[in-house]
C-alpha positions in Angstrom: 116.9 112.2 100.8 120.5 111.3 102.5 120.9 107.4 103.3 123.1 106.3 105.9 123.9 103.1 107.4 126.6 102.7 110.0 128.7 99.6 110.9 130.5 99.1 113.8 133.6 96.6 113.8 134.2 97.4 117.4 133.4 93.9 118.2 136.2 91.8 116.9 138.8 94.8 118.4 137.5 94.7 121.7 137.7 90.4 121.4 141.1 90.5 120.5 142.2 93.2 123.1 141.4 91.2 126.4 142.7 88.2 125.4 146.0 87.1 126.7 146.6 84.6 124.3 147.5 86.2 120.9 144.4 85.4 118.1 145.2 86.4 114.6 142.2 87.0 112.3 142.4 88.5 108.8 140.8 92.1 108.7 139.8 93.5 105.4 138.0 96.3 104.0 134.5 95.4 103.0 133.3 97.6 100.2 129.7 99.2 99.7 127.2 98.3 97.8 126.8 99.4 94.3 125.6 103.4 94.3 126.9 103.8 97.9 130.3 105.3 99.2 132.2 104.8 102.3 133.4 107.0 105.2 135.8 105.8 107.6 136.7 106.7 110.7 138.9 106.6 113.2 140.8 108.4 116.5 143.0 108.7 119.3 143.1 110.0 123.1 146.6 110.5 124.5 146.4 109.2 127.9 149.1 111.7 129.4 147.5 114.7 128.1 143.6 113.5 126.8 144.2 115.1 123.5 142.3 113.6 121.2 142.5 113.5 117.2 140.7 111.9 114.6 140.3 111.4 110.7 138.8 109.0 107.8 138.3 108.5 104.4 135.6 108.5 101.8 135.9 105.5 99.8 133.6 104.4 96.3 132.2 100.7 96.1 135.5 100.0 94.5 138.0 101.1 97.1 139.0 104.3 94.9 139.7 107.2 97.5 137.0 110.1 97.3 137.9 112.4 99.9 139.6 112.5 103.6 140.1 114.4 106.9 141.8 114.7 110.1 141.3 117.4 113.2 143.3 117.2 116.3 140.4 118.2 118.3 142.0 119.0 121.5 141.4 117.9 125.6 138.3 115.8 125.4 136.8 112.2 126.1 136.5 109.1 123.8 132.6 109.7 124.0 133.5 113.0 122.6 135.9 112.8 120.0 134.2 109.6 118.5 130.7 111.7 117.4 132.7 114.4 116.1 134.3 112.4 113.4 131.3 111.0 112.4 129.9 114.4 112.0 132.3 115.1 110.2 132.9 112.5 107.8 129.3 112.6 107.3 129.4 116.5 106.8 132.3 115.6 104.1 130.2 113.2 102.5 127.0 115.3 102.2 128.7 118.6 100.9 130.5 116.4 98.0 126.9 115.8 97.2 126.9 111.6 97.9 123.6 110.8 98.6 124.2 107.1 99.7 126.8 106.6 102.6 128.1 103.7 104.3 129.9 104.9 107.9 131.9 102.7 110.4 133.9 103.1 113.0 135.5 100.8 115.8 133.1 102.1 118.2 129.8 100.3 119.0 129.1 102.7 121.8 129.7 105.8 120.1 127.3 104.1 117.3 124.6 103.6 119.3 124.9 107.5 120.7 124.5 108.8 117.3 121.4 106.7 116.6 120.3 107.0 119.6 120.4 111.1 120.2 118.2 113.2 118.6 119.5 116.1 116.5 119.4 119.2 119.6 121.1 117.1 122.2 123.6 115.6 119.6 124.8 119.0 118.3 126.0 119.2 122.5 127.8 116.3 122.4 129.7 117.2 118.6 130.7 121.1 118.7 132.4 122.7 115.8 
């Protein structure tokens, strides 16, 4: 059996983004608990063309780097590009064999698709 737990940190981004008054707040890298590893993700969208890429990293309870990937993944919306990561830094994760994963993302939305979409409909949304 795979665990996974995923962790959004979209929360204090979006705070800081609307704000006009500058806020400065230390950021750091919270590691997993003890038998568990990390995947992190992250993207972009140009918003000339609406190409989108995206990668992360695979990270041991001790901040040791594990594995990592990046796709440009073409024309496509946020919606879109964020799932796919998380497919595939999940994908990553299970074919190195971890059993235990830890996932965030800056994306509460894009979270709660995931857990939120059942396996048939999710594969539309996240296309090889």
């Amino acid at each position: 059996m795979k665990d996974v737990y995923l962790h959004s940190n979209h929360g204090m981004a979006s705070s800081l983004r609307h704000r006009q008054t500058k806020i400065y707040k230390l950021v750091r890298w919270i590691p997993p608990k003890d038998g568990w590893h990390k995947v992190n993700i992250d993207g972009a969208i140009s918003n000339v063309s609406r190409n989108a890429s995206d990668g992360g990293l695979i990270c041991d309870q001790h901040g040791n780097w594990i594995a990592s990937f990046s796709k440009n993944i073409g024309c496509c919306f946020v919606l879109n590009a964020k799932p796919w990561g998380a497919f595939k830094g999940l994908q990553l994760a299970w074919n190195l064999g971890l059993k235990r994963v830890a996932f965030e993302m800056d994306s509460t939305v894009a979270i709660h698709l995931i857990q939120a979409t059942s396996i048939e409909h999710h594969h539309s949304v996240v296309s090889q």
